[in-house]
C-alpha positions as CSV (number, residue, x, y, z in Angstrom):
1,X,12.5,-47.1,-80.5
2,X,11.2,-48.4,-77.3
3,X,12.6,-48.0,-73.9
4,X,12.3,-51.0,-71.9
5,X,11.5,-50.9,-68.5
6,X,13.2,-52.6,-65.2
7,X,10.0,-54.7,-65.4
8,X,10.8,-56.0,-68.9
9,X,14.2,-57.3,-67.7
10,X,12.9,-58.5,-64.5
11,X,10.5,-60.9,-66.3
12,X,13.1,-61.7,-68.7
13,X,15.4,-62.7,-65.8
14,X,12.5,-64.3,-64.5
15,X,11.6,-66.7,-67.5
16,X,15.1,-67.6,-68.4
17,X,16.0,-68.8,-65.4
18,X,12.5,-70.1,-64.1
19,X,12.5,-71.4,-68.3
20,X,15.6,-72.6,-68.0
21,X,15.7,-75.1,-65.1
22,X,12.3,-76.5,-66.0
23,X,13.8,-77.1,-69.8
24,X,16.8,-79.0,-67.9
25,X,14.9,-81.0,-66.0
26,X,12.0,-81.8,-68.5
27,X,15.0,-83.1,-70.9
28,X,16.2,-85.0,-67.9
29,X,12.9,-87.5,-69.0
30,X,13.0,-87.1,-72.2
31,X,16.4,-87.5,-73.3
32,X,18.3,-89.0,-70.6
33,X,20.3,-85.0,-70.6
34,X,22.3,-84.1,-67.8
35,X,22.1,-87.4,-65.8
36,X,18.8,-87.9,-66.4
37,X,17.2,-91.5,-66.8
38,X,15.4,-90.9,-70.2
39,X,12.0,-92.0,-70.8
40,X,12.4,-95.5,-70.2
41,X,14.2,-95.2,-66.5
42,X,11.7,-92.4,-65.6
43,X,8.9,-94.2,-66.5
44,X,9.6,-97.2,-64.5
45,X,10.2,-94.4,-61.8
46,X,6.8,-92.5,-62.3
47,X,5.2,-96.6,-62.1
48,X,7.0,-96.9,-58.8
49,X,5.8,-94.0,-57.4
50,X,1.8,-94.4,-58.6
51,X,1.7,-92.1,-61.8
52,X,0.7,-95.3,-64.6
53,X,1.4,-96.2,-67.2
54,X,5.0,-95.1,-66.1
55,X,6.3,-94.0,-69.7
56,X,3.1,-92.2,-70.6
57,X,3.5,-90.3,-67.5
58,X,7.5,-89.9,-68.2
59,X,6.5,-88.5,-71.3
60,X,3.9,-85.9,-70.2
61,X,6.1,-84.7,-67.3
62,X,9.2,-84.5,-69.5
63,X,7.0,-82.3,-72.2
64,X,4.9,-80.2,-69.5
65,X,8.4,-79.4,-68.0
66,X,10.6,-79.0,-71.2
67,X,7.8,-77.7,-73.8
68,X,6.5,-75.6,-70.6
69,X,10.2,-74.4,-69.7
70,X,11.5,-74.0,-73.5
71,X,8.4,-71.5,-73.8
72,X,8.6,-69.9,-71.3
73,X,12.3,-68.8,-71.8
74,X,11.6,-67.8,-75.0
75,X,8.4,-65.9,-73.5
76,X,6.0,-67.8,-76.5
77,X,2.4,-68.9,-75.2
78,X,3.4,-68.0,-72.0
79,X,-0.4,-68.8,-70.0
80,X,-0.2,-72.5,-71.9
81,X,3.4,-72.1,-71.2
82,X,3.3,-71.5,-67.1
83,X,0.1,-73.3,-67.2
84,X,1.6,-76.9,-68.1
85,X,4.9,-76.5,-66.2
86,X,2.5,-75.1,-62.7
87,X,0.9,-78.8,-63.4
88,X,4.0,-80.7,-63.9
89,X,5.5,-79.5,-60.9
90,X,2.0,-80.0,-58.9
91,X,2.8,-83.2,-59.9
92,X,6.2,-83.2,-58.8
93,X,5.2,-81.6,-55.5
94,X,2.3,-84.3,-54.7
95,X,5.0,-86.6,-54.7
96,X,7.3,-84.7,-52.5
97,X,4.2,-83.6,-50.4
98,X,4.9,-86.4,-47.6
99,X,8.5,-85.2,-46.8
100,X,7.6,-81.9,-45.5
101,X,8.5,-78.5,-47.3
102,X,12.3,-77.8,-47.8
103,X,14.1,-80.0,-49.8
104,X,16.7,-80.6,-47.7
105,X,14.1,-83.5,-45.9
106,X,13.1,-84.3,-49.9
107,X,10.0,-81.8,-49.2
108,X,8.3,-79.9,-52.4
109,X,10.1,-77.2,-52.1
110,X,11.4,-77.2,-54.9
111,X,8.8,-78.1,-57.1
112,X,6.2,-75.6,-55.6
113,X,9.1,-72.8,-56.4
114,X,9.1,-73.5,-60.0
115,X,5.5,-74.5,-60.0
116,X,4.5,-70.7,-58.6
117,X,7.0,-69.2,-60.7
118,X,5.8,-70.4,-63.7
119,X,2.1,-69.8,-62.7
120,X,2.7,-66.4,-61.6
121,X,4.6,-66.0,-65.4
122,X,1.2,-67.2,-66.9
123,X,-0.5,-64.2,-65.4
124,X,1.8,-61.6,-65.3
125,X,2.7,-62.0,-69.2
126,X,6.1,-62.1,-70.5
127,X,7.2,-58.4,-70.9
128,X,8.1,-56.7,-74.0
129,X,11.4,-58.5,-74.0
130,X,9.9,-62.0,-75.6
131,X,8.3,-63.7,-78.6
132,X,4.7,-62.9,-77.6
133,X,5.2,-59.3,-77.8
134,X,7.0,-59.2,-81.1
135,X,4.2,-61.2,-82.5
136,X,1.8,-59.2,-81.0
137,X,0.5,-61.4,-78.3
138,X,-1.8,-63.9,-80.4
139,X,-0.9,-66.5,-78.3
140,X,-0.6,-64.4,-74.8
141,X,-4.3,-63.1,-75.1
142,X,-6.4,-62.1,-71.6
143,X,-8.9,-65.0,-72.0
144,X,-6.1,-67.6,-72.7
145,X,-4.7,-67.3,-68.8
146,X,-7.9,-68.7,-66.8
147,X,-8.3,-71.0,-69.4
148,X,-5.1,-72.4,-69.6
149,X,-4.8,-72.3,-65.6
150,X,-8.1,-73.9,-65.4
151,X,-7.7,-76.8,-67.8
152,X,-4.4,-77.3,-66.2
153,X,-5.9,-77.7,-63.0
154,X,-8.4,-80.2,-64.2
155,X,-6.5,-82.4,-65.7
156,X,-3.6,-82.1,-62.9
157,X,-6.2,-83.3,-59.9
158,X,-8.0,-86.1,-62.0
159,X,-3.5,-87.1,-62.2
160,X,-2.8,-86.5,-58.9
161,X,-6.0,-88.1,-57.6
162,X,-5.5,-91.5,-59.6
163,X,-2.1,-91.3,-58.4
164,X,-3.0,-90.5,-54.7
165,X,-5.6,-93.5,-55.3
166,X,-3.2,-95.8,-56.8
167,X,-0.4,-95.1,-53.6
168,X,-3.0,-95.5,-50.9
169,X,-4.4,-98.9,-52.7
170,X,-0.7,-100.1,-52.7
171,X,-0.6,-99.0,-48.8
172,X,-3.4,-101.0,-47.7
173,X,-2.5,-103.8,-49.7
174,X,-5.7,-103.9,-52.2
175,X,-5.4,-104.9,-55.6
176,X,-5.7,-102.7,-58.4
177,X,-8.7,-102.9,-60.5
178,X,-7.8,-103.1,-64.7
179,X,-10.6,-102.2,-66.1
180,X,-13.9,-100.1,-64.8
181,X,-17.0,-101.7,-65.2
């Protein structure tokens, strides 16, 4: 039998709760759980605040954070795991970004916390106490965590770009093109 270690129950502690919150508040979007606003009131949030279309953008936050969370907790995939909820909360944070830092002022505080922590779960692997290590870690392999970090990264600044693009447009009062030509 194997002994665990103090670090196998420290990243256990660390992906349930880190897991856990981002699970809540992915099904917050999705589902409308724990007095969330579903897809359809968190879409026309996400529209509001320059992430469009709205709903799409509901629905990949609500999954990056929930999938991303659920995973994590469960320490499965955990670099695609940590990889899509650090962009989600990037995304989160972005918003926040203008407030300052602590939460208190509606800074990022927050987000960055859960975004780091679930970054820093991506490359310091799950521990023995989790789902990749009783399957042997095909889905936690050494190549997968810059890749997943990396294509996470990608696609989060061509997001928070647009976004960024979309909120500064609406500042100066310019009109949104529809379509590129």
């Amino acid at each position: 039998m194997t002994c665990y270690d103090r670090r196998d129950l420290g990243l256990l502690l660390l992906r349930l709760s880190t897991g856990g919150v981002l699970a809540a508040h992915g099904a917050q979007k999705l589902f409308g759980w724990f007095g969330g606003h579903g897809l359809e009131g968190t879409g026309q949030y996400m529209e509001s605040i320059g992430y469009a279309p709205g709903k799409a953008s509901a629905t990949a936050a609500g999954l990056a954070e929930a999938g991303g969370g659920a995973l994590l907790a469960l320490g499965l995939a955990t670099p695609a795991a940590g990889a899509a909820a650090a962009g989600g909360m990037a995304g989160a944070a972005a918003v926040h970004m203008p407030h300052g830092f602590f939460a208190q002022e509606g800074g990022y505080e927050h987000a960055a916390t859960l975004g780091l922590a679930a970054a820093g779960l991506a490359v310091a692997g799950p521990g023995r106490l989790s789902l990749d290590h009783a399957l042997g870690h095909v889905f936690d392999r050494g190549w997968m965590v810059p890749v997943a970090l990396g294509v996470t990264a990608a696609a989060t600044a061509v997001v928070v770009g647009a976004r960024n693009r979309r909120v500064r447009q609406r500042a100066e009062g310019e009109q949104e093109t529809l379509f590129e030509e």
